[in-house]
GUFI-528874 format. One record per residue: residue number from 0; residue in three letters; x, y, z of N, C-alpha, C in turn. Coordinates in steps of 0.2 Angstrom, whole numbers, plus 5000, padded with zeros to 4 digits. Last residue first. Layout:
BEGIN
<rec NUM, 'ALA', <X, Y, Z>, <X, Y, Z>, <X, Y, Z>>
...
This chain:
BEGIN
<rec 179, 'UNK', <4982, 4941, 4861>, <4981, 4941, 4854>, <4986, 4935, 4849>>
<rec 178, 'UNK', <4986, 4939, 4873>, <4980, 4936, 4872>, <4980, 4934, 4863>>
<rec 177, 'UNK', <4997, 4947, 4874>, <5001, 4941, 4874>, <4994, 4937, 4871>>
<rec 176, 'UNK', <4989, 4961, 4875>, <4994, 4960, 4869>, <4995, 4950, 4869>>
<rec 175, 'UNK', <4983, 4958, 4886>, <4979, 4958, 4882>, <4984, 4957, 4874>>
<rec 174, 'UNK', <4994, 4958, 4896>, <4989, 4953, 4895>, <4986, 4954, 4890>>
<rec 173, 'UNK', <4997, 4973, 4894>, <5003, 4965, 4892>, <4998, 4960, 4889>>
<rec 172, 'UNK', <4984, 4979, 4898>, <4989, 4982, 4891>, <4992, 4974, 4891>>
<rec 171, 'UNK', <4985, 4973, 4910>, <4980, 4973, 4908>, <4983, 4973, 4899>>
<rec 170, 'UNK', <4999, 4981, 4916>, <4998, 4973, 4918>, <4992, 4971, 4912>>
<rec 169, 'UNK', <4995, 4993, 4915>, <5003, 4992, 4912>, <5000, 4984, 4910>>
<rec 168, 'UNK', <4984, 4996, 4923>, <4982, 4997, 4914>, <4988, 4991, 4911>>
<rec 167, 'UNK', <4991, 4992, 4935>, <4983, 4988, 4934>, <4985, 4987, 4924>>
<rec 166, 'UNK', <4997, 5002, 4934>, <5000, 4998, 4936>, <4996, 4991, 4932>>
<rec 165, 'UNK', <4986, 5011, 4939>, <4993, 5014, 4933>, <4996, 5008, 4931>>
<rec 164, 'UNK', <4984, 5009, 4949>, <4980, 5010, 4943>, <4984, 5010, 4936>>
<rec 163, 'UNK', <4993, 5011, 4958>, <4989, 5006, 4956>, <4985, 5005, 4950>>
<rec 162, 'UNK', <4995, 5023, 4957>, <4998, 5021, 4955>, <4997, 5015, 4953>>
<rec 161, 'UNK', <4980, 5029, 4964>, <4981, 5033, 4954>, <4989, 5028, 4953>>
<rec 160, 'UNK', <4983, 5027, 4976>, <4979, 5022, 4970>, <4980, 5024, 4963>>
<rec 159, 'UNK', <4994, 5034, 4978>, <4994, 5029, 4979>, <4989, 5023, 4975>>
<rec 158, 'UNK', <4988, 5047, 4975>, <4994, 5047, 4974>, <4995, 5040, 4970>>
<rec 157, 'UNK', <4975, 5047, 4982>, <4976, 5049, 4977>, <4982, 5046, 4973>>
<rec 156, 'UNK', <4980, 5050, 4995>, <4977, 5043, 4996>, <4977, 5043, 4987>>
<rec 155, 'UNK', <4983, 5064, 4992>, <4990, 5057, 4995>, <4985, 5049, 4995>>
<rec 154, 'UNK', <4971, 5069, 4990>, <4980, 5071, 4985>, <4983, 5065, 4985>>
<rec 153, 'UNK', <4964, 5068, 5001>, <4964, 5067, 4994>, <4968, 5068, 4990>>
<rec 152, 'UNK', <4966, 5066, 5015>, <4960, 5065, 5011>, <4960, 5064, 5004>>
<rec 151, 'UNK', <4979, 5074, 5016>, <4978, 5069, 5019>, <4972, 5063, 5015>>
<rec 150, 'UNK', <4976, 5087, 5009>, <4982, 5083, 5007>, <4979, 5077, 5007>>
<rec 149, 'UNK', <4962, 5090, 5014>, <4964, 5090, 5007>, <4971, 5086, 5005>>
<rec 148, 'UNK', <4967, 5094, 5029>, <4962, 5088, 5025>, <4962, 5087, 5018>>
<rec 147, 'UNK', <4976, 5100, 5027>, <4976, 5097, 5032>, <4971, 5090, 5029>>
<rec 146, 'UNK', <4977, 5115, 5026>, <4977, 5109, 5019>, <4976, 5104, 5022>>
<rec 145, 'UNK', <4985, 5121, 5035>, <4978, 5124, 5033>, <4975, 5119, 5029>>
<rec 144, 'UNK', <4999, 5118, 5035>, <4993, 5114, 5041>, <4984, 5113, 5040>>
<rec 143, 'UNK', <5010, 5118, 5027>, <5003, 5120, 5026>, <4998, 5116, 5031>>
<rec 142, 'UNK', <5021, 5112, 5033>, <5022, 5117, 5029>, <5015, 5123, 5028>>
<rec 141, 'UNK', <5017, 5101, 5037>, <5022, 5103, 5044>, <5022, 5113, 5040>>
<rec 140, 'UNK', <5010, 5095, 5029>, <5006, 5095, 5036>, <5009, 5103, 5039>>
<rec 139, 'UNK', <5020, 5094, 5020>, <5017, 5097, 5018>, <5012, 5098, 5025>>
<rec 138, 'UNK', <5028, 5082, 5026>, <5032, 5090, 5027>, <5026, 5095, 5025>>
<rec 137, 'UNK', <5018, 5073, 5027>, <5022, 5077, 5034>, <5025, 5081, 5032>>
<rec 136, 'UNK', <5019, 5071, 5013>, <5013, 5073, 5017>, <5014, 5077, 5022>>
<rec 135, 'UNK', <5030, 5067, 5011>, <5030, 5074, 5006>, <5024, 5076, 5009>>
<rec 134, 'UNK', <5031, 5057, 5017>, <5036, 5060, 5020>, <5035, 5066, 5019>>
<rec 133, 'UNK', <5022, 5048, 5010>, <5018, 5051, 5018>, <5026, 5054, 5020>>
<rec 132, 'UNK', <5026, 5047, 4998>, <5020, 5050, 5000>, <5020, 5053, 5005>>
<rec 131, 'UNK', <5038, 5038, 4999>, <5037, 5045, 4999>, <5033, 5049, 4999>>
<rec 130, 'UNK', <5033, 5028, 5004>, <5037, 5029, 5009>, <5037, 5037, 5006>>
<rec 129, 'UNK', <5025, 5024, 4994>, <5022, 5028, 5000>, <5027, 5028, 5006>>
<rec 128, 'UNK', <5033, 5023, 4984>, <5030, 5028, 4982>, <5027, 5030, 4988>>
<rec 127, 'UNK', <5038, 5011, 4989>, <5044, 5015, 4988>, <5039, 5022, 4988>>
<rec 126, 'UNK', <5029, 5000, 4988>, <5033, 5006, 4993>, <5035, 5008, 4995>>
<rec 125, 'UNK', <5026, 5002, 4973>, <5023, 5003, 4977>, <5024, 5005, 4985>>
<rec 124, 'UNK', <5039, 4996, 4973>, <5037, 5002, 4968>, <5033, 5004, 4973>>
<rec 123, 'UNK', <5038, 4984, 4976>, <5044, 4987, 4979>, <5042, 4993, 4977>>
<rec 122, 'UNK', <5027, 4978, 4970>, <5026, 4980, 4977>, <5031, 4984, 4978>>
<rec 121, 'UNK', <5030, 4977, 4957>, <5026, 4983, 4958>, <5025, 4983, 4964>>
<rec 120, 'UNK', <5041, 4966, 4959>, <5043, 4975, 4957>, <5038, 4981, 4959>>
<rec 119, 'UNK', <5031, 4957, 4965>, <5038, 4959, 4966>, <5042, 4965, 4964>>
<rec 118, 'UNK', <5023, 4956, 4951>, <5020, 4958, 4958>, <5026, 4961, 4962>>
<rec 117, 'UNK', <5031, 4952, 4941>, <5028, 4958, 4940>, <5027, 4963, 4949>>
<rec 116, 'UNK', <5037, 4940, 4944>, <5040, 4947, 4946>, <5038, 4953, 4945>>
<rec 115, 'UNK', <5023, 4933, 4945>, <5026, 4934, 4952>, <5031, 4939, 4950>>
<rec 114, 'UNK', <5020, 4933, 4932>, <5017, 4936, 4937>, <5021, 4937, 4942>>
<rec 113, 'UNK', <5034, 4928, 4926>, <5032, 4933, 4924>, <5026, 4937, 4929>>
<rec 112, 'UNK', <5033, 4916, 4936>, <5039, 4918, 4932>, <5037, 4925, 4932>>
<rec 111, 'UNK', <5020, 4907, 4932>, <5024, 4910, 4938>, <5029, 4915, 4939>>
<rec 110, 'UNK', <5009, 4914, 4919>, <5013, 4912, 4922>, <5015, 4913, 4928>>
<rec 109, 'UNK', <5000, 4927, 4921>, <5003, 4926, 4916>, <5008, 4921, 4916>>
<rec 108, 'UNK', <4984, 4931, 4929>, <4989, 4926, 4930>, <4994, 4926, 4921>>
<rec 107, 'UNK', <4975, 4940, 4935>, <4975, 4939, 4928>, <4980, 4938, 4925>>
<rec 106, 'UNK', <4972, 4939, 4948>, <4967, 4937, 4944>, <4968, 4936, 4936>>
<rec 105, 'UNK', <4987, 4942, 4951>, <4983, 4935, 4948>, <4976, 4934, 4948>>
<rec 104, 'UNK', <4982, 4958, 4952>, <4989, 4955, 4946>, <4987, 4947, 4945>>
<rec 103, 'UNK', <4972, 4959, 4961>, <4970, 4959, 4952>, <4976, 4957, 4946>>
<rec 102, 'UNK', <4983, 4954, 4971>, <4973, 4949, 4968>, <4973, 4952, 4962>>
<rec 101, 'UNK', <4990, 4964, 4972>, <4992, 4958, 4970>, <4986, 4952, 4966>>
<rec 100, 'UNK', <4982, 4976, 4975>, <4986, 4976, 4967>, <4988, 4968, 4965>>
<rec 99, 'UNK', <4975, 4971, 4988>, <4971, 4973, 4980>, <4977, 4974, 4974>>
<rec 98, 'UNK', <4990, 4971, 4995>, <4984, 4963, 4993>, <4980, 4966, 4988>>
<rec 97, 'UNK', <4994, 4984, 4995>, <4997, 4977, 4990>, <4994, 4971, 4990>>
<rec 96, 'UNK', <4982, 4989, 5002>, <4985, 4992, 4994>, <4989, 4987, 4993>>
<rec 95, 'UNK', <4987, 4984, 5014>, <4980, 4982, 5012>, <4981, 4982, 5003>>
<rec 94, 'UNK', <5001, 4989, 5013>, <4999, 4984, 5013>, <4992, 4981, 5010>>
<rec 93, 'UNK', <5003, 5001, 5019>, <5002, 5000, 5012>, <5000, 4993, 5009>>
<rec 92, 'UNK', <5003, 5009, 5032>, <5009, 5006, 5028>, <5007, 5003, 5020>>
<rec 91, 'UNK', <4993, 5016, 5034>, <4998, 5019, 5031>, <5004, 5016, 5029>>
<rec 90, 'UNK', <4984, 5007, 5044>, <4983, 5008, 5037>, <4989, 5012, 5033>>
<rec 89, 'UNK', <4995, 5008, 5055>, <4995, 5001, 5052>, <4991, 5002, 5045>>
<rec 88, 'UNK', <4999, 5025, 5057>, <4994, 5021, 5059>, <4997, 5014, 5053>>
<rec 87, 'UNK', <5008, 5038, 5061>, <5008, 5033, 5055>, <5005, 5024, 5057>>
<rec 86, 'UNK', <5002, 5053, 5064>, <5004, 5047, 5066>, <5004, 5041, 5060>>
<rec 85, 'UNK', <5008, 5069, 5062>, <5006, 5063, 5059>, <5005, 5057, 5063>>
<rec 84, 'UNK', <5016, 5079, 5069>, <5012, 5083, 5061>, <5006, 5075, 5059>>
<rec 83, 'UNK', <5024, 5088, 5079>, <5020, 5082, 5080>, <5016, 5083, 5073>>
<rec 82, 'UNK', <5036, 5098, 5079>, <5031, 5097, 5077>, <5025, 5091, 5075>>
<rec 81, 'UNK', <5051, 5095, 5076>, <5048, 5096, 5083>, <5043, 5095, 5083>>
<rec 80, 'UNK', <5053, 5093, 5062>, <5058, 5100, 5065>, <5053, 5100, 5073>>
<rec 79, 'UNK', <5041, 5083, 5062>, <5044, 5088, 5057>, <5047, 5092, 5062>>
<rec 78, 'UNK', <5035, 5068, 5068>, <5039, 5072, 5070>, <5042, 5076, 5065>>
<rec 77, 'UNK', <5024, 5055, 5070>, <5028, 5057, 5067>, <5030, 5064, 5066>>
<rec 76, 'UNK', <5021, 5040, 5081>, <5018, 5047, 5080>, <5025, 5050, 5077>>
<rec 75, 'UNK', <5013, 5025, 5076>, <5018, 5029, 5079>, <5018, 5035, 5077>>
<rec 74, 'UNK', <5001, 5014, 5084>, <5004, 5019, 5079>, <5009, 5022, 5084>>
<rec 73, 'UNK', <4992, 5013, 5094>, <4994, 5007, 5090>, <4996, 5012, 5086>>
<rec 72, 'UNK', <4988, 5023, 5108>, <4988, 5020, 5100>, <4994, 5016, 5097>>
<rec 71, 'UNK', <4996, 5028, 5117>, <4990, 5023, 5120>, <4988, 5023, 5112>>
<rec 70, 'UNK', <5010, 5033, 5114>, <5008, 5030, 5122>, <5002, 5026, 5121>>
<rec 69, 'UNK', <5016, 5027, 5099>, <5012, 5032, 5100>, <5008, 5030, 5109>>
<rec 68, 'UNK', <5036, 5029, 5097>, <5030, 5025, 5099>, <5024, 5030, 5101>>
<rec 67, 'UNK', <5040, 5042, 5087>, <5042, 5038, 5093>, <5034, 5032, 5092>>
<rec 66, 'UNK', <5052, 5049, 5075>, <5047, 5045, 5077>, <5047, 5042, 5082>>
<rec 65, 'UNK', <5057, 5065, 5064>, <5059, 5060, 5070>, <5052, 5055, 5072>>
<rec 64, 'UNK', <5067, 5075, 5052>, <5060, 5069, 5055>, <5062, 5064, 5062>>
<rec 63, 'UNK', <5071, 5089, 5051>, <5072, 5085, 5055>, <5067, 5080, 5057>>
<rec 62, 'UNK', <5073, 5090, 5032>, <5070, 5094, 5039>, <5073, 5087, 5042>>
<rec 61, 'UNK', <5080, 5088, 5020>, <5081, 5093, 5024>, <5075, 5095, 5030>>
<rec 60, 'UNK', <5077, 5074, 5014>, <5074, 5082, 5012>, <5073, 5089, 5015>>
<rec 59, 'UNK', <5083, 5067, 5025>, <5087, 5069, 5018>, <5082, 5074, 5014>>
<rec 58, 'UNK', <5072, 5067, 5035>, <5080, 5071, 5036>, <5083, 5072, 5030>>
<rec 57, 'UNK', <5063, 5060, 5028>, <5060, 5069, 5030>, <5069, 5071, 5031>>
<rec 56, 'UNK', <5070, 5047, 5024>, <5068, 5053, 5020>, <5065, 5060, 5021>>
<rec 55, 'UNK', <5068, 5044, 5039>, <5073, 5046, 5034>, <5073, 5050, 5031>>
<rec 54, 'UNK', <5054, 5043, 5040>, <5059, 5049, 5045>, <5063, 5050, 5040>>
<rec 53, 'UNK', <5051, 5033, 5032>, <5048, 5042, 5030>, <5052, 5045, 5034>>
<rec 52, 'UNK', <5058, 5023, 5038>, <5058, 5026, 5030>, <5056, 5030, 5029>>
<rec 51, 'UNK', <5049, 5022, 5049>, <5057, 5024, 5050>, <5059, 5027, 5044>>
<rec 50, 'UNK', <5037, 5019, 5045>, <5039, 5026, 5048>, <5044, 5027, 5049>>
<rec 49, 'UNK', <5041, 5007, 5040>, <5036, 5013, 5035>, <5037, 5018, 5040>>
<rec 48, 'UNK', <5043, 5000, 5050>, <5048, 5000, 5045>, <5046, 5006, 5039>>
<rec 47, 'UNK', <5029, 5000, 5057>, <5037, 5001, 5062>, <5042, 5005, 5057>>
<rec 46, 'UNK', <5024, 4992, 5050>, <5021, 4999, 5050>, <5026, 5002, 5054>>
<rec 45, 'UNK', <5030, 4978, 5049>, <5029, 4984, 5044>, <5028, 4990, 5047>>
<rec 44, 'UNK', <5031, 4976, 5063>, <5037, 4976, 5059>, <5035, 4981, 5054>>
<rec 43, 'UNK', <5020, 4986, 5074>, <5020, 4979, 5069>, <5025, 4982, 5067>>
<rec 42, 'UNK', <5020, 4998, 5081>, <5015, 4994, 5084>, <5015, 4988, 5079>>
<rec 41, 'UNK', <5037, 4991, 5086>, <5030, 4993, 5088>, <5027, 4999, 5084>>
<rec 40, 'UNK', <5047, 4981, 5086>, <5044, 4985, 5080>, <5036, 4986, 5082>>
<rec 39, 'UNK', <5049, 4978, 5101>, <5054, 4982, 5099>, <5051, 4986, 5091>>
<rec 38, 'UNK', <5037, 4975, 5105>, <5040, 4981, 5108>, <5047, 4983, 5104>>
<rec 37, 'UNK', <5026, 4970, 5092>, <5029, 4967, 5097>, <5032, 4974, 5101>>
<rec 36, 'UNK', <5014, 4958, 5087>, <5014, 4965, 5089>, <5019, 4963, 5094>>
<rec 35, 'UNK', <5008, 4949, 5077>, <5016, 4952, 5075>, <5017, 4957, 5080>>
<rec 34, 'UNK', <4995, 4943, 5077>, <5001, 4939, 5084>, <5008, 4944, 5081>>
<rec 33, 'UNK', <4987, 4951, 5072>, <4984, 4948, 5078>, <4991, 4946, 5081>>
<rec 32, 'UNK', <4993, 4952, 5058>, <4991, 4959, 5062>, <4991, 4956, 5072>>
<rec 31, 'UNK', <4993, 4941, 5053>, <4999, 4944, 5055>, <4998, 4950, 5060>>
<rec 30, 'UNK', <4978, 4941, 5053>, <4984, 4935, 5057>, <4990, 4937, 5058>>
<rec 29, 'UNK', <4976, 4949, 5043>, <4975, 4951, 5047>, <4977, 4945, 5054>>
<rec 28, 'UNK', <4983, 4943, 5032>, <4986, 4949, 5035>, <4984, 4951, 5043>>
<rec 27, 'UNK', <4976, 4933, 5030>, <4983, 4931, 5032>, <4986, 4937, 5034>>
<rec 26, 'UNK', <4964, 4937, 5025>, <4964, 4934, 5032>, <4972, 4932, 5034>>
<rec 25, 'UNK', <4971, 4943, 5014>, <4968, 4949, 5018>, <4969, 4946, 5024>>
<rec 24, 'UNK', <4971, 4932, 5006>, <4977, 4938, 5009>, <4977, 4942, 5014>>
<rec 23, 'UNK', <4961, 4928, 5005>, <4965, 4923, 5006>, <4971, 4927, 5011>>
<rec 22, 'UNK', <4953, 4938, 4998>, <4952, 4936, 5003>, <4956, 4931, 5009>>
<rec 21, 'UNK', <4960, 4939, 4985>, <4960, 4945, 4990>, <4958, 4943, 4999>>
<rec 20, 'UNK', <4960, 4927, 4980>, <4965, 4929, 4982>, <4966, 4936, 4988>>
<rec 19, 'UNK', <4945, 4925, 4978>, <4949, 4920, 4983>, <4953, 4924, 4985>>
<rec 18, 'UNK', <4943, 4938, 4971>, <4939, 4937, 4976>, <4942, 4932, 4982>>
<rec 17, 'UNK', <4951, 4934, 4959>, <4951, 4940, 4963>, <4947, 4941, 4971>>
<rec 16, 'UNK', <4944, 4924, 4957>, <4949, 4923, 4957>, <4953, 4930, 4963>>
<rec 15, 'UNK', <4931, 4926, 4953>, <4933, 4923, 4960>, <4939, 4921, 4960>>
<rec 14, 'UNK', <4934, 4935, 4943>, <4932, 4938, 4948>, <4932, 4934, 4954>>
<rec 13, 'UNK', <4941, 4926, 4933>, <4943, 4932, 4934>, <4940, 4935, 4941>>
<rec 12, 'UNK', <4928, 4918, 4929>, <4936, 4916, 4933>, <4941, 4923, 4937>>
<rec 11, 'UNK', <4919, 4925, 4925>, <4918, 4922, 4934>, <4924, 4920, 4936>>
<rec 10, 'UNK', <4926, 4932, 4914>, <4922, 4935, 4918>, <4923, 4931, 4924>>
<rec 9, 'UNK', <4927, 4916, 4908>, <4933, 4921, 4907>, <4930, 4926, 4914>>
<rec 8, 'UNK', <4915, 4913, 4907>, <4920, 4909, 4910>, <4925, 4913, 4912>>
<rec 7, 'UNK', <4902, 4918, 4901>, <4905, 4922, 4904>, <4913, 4919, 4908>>
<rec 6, 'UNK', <4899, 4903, 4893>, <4899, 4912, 4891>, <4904, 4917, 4894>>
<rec 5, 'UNK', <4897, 4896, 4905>, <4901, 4895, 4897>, <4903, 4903, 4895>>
<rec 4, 'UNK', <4886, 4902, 4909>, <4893, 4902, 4912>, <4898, 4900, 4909>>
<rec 3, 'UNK', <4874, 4901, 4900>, <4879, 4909, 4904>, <4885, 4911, 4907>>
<rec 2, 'UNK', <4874, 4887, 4899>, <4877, 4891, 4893>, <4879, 4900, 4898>>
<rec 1, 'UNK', <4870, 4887, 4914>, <4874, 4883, 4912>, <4877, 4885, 4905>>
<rec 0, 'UNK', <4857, 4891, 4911>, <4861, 4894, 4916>, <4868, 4892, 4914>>
């Protein structure tokens, strides 16, 4: 047993690595989640600040986005030219998506320096990209309602991991060059 772990060291470090960190994170998200709820960034700061950013950018893409507080859900309801099109619930802001990209970026640690700004740019990136997802989604709800499920379901959740991924190979490609 003990040569298999020899063996595989590289393998088990890597996965409870990802496993600590995703977990470590996750429980401190979900701690933010429990005591961040407030009236003025309701229903949470983040998920507050990702539906003001998609209004925006619905207005700078020429329609009128508008956001309110949702009366009896934890979300906010998002608004094309008057048309209720979305709510942007606390899974929509991307977060969960930046604890899985960050556990895999230190499961396969390159320094402090060099990890931490990877992480730091690929969050800002990361969301950046789903501020514009869910703006390009709401106009597309508000544009093509019929789609409705296809967007939301798989195009747009699509978008967002297909970046991560993308990001993953970028981070994986480095590590692998510096290994050699």
């Amino acid at each position: 047993m003990l040569q298999l772990i020899r063996k595989y060291k590289s393998v088990l470090s890597f996965i409870l690595t990802f496993l600590g960190v995703y977990l470590l994170l996750s429980c401190g998200y979900a701690m933010y989640l429990k005591y961040a709820q407030s009236e003025v960034f309701y229903p949470d700061y983040i998920t507050h600040r990702v539906a003001q950013h998609s209004e925006s950018l619905i207005n700078v893409l020429g329609y009128r986005g508008e956001i309110e507080s949702h009366p009896t859900e934890a979300s906010m309801k998002l608004y094309v030219n008057d048309l209720f099109v979305a709510r942007v619930v606390e899974g929509c802001n991307a977060v969960s998506v930046l604890i899985l990209f960050s556990a895999f970026i230190l499961a396969f640690y390159q320094g402090f320096r060099t990890t931490l700004l990877f992480i730091l740019g690929g969050g800002v990136l990361v969301y950046a990209v789903n501020i514009i997802r869910i703006a390009i989604l709401s106009i597309g709800l508000y544009e093509y309602p019929n789609y409705k499920d296809v967007l939301h379901d798989v195009v747009f959740p699509g978008i967002i991991y297909g970046l991560v991924v993308v990001l993953w190979l970028f981070w994986i490609r480095r590590f692998k060059k510096q290994m050699l």
